[in-house]
C-alpha positions as semicolon CSV with decimal commas, in nm:
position;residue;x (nm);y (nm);z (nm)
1;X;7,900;5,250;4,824
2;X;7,569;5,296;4,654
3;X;7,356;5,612;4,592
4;X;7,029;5,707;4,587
5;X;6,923;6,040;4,368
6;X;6,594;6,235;4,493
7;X;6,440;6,450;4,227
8;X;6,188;6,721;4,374
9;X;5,981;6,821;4,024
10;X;5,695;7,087;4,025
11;X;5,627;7,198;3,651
12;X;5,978;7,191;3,578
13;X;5,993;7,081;3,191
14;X;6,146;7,366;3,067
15;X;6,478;7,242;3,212
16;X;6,396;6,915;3,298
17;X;6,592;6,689;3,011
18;X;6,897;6,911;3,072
19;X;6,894;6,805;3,442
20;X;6,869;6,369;3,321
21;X;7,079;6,369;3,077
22;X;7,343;6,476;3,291
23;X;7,254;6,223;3,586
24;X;7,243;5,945;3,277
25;X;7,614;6,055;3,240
26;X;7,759;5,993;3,538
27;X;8,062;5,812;3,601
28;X;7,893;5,651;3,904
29;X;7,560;5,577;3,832
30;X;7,308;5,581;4,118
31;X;7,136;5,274;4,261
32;X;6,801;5,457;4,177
33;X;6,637;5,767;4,107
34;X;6,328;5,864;4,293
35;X;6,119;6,155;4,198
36;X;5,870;6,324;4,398
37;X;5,663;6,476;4,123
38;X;5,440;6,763;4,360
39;X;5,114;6,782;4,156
40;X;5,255;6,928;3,821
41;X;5,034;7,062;3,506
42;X;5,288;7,117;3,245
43;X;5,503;6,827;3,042
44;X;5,699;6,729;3,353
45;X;5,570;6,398;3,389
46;X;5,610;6,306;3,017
47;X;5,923;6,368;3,041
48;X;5,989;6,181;3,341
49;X;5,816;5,855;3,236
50;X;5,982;5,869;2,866
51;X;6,325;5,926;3,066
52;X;6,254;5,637;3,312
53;X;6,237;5,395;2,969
54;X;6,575;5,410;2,890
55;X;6,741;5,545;3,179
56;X;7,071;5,368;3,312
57;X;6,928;5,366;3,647
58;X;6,567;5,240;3,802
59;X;6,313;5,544;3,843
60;X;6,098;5,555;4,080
61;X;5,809;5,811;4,060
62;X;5,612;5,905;4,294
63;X;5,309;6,131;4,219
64;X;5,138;6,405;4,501
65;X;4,745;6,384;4,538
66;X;4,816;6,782;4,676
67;X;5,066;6,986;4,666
68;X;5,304;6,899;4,901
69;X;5,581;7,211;4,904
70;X;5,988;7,199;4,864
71;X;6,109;7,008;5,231
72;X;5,818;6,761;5,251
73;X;5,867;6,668;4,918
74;X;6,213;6,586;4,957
75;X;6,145;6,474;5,300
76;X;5,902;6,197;5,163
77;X;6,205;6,111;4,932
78;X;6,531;6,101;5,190
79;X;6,272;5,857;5,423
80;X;6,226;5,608;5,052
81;X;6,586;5,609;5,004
82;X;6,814;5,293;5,010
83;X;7,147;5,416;4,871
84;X;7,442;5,441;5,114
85;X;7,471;5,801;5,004
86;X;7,174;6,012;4,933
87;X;7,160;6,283;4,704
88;X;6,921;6,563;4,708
89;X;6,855;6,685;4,351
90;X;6,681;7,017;4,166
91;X;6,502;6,967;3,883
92;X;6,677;7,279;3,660
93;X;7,067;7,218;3,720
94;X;7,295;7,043;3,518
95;X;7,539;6,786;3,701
96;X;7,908;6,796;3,607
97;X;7,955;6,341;3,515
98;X;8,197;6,311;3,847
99;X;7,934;6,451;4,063
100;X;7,822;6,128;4,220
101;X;8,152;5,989;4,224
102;X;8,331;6,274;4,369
103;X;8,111;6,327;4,693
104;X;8,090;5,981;4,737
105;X;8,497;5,936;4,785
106;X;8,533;6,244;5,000
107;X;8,239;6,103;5,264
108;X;8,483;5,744;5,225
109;X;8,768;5,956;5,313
110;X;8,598;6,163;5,596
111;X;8,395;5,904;5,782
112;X;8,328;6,105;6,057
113;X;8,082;6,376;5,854
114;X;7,777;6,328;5,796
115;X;7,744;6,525;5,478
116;X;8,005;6,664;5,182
117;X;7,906;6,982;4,957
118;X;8,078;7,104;4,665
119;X;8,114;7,425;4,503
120;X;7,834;7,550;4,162
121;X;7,928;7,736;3,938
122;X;7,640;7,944;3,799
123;X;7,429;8,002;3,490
124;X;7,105;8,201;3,380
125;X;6,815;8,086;3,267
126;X;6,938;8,011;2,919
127;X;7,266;7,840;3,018
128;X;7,511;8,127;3,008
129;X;7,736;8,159;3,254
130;X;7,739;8,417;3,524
131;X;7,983;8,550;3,771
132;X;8,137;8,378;4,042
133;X;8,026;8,037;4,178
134;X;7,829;8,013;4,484
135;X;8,104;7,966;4,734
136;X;8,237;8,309;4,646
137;X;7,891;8,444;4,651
138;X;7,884;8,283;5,013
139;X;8,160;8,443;5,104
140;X;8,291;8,086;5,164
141;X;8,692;8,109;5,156
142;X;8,939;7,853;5,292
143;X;8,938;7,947;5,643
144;X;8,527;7,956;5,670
145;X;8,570;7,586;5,507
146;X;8,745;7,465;5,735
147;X;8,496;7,578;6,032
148;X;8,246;7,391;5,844
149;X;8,411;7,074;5,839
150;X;8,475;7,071;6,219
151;X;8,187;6,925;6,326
152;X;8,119;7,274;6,585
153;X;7,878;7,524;6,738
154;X;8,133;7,762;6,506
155;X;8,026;7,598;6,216
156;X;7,660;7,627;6,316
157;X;7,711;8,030;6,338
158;X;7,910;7,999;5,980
159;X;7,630;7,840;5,848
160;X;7,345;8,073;6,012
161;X;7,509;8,356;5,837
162;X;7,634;8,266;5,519
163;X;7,379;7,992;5,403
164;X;7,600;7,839;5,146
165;X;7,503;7,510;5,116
166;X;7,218;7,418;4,878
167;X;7,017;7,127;4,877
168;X;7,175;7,053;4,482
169;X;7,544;7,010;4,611
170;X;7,449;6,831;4,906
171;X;7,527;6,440;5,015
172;X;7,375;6,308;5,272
173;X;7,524;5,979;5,472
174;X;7,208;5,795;5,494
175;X;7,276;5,715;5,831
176;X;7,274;6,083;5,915
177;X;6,891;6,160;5,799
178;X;6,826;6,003;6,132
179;X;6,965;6,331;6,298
180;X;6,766;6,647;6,016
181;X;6,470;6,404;6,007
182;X;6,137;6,491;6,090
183;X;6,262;6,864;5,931
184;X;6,185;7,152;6,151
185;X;6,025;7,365;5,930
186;X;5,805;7,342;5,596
187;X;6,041;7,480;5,408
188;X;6,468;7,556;5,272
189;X;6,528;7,207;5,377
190;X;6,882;7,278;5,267
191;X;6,964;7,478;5,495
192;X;6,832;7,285;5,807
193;X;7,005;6,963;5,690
194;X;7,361;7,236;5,732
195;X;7,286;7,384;6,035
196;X;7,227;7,045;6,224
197;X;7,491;6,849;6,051
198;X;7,761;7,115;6,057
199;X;7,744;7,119;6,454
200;X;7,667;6,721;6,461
201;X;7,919;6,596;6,247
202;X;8,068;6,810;6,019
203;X;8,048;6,864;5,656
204;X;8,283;6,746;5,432
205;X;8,400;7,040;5,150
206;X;8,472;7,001;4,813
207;X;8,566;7,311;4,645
208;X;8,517;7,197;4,280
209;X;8,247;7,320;4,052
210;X;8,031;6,987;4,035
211;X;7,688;7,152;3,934
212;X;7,605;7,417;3,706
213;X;7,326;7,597;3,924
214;X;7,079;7,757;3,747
215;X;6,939;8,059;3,862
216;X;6,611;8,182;3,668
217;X;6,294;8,400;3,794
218;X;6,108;8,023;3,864
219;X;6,369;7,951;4,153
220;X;6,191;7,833;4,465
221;X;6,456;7,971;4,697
222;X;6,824;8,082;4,606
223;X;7,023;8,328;4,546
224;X;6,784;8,479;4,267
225;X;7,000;8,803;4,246
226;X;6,938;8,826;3,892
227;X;6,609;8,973;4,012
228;X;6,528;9,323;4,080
229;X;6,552;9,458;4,455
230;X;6,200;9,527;4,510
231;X;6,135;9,185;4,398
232;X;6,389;9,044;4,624
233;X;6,249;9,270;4,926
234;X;5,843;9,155;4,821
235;X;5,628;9,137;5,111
236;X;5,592;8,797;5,044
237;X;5,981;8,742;5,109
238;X;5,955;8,977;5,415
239;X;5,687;8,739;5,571
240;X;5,960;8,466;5,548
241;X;6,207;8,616;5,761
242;X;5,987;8,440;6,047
243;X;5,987;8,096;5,865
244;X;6,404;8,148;5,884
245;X;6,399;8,291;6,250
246;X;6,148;7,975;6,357
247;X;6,372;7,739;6,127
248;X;6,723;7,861;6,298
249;X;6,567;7,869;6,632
250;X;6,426;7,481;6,589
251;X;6,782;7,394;6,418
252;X;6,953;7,546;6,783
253;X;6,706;7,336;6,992
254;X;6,732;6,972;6,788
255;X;7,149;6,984;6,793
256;X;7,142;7,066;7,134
257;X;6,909;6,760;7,184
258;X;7,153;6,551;6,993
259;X;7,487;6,688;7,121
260;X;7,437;6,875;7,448
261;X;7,640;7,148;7,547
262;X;7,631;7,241;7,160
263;X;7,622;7,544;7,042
264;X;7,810;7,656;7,309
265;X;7,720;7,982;7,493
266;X;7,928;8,243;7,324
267;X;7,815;8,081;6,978
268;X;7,462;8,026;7,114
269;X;7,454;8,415;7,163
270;X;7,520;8,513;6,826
271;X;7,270;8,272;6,680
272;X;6,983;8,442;6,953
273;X;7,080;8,790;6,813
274;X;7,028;8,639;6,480
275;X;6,702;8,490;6,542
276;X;6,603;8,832;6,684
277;X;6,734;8,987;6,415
278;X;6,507;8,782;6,145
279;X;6,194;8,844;6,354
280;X;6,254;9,207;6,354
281;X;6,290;9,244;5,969
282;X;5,999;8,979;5,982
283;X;5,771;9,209;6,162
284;X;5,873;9,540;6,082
285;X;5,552;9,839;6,093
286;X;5,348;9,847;5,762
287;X;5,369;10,240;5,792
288;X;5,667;10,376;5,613
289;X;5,771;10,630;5,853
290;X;5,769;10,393;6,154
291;X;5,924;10,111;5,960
292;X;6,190;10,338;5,899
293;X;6,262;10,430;6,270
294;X;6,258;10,012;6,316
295;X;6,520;9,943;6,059
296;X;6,724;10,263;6,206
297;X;6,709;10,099;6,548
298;X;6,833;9,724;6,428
299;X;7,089;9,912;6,252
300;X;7,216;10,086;6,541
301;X;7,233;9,789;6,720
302;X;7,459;9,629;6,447
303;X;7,167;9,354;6,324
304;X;7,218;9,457;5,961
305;X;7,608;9,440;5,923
306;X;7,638;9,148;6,126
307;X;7,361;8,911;5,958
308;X;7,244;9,081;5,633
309;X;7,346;9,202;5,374
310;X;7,392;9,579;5,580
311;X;7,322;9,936;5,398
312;X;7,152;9,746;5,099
313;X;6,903;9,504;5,378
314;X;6,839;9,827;5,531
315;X;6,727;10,027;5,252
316;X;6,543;9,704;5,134
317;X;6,329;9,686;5,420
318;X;6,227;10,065;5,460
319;X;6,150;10,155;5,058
320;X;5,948;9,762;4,978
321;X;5,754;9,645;4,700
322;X;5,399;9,741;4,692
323;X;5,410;10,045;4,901
């Protein structure tokens, strides 16, 4: 089995070295490493080129003319790829040295799936560790693995509402990015590759700790709750509730292209109330008091508990940043 790395980089020297040494150090070295550099103005390309001198490993890097975002980026990666296995790659965590050659035996042992993900644990932005890893942050326990790996419309719904795979601790099957590819949606690429392949094919689980994942105020998306609440409920994030809504709904419509039938209708209803549920917290009145009789309403209706984080979404969306 071979493997292909893709690097997504955008001004990322501050944590960039950390992030090559440990790909130089794994016990199964990748075919190639390909790096979509997206138009950056700090040291990020220094880096890269002194790295590709000595690296273990061919690197490939590919500069942007304009900036390109997160999931195009990658995208214009997964389609270069040649390795049997493809993996996705940040440019601020830190790989544990089995990474590679862990995911790669678990898709050999589950040929059916078209993707594995392990378990992060997590660090700030100066490498100490924080609490948890990012399947208990997920909410991930044994019983909500196993959906995942069943190749289901339940897994679909397990991944709409917990979101725990990130595009760091992902492995693609190459002949899978036939079935995410063209993505549906300009960005959290991560997430669309789950939600079609865990009601495709399954995903494969591995609950070890292969990635220290880094979580700093520079994180594109994330968890990011080392950040302050009104941060976390910006305007700006707000307006991306629709991105998720139009990203879930487009995930619903290409699996049910590929595997009809799929997500069945019980499941499919859950994932419609959680599509309306995004667009209502996507759209909600820029007038305090009337926002406030919104959010009262989706909380009646259960929206909240059932795919946020309840009380604390709530409260979120009816005292935001920059009122």
């Amino acid at each position: 089995m071979t493997a292909s790395v893709c690097l997504c980089t955008f001004n990322g020297g501050r944590y960039l070295k950390d992030l090559l040494f440990s790909l130089a150090a794994q016990t199964f070295l990748p075919t190639e490493l390909i790096v979509g550099d997206d138009g950056s103005s700090d040291d990020t390309s220094e880096i890269l080129r002194d790295f590709a001198v000595g690296a273990p490993f061919p690197v490939e890097i590919l500069p942007s003319e304009r900036r390109l975002g997160p999931a195009a980026n990658l995208e214009r990666l997964l389609v270069r790829a040649t390795g049997n296995v493809v993996f996705p790659c940040d440019q601020d965590d830190i790989w544990d040295s089995a990474k590679i050659e862990v995911l790669a035996r678990t898709l050999d042992r589950f040929p059916d799936s078209g993707a594995a993900i392990c378990n992060s644990s997590l660090i700030d932005g100066e490498g100490r560790p924080l609490e948890g890893s990012l399947f208990e942050r997920a909410g991930l326990d044994t019983a909500a693995r196993e959906v995942l790996a069943s190749g289901s419309s339940a897994a679909m719904v397990e991944i709409a509402r917990r979101n725990p795979v990130a595009s760091h601790a992902l492995a693609i099957r190459r002949s899978a990015l036939a079935l995410v590819l063209p993505f549906g949606s300009d960005w959290q690429a991560d997430w669309w590759i789950a939600l079609v392949l865990s009601a495709v094919t399954g995903i494969a689980i591995v609950a070890d700790c292969l990635v220290e994942y880094r979580l700093h105020d520079l994180n594109t998306v994330g968890l990011r709750e080392t950040l302050p609440l009104a941060e976390r409920v910006s305007h700006e994030r707000v307006r991306r509730f629709l991105s998720r809504a139009d990203l879930l709904d487009a995930a619903v419509a290409r699996v049910g292209s590929l595997r009809p039938g799929v997500p069945n209708p019980d499941d499919n209803e859950i994932l419609e109330a959680q599509i309306a549920h995004l667009r209502t917290r996507g759209s909600l009145p820029p007038e305090r008091a009337r926002r406030a009789a919104t959010v009262l309403r989706e909380a009646r209706r259960g929206g909240y508990r059932r795919f946020s984080n309840g009380w604390r979404s709530a409260l979120g969306d009816v005292v935001r940043a920059g009122d």
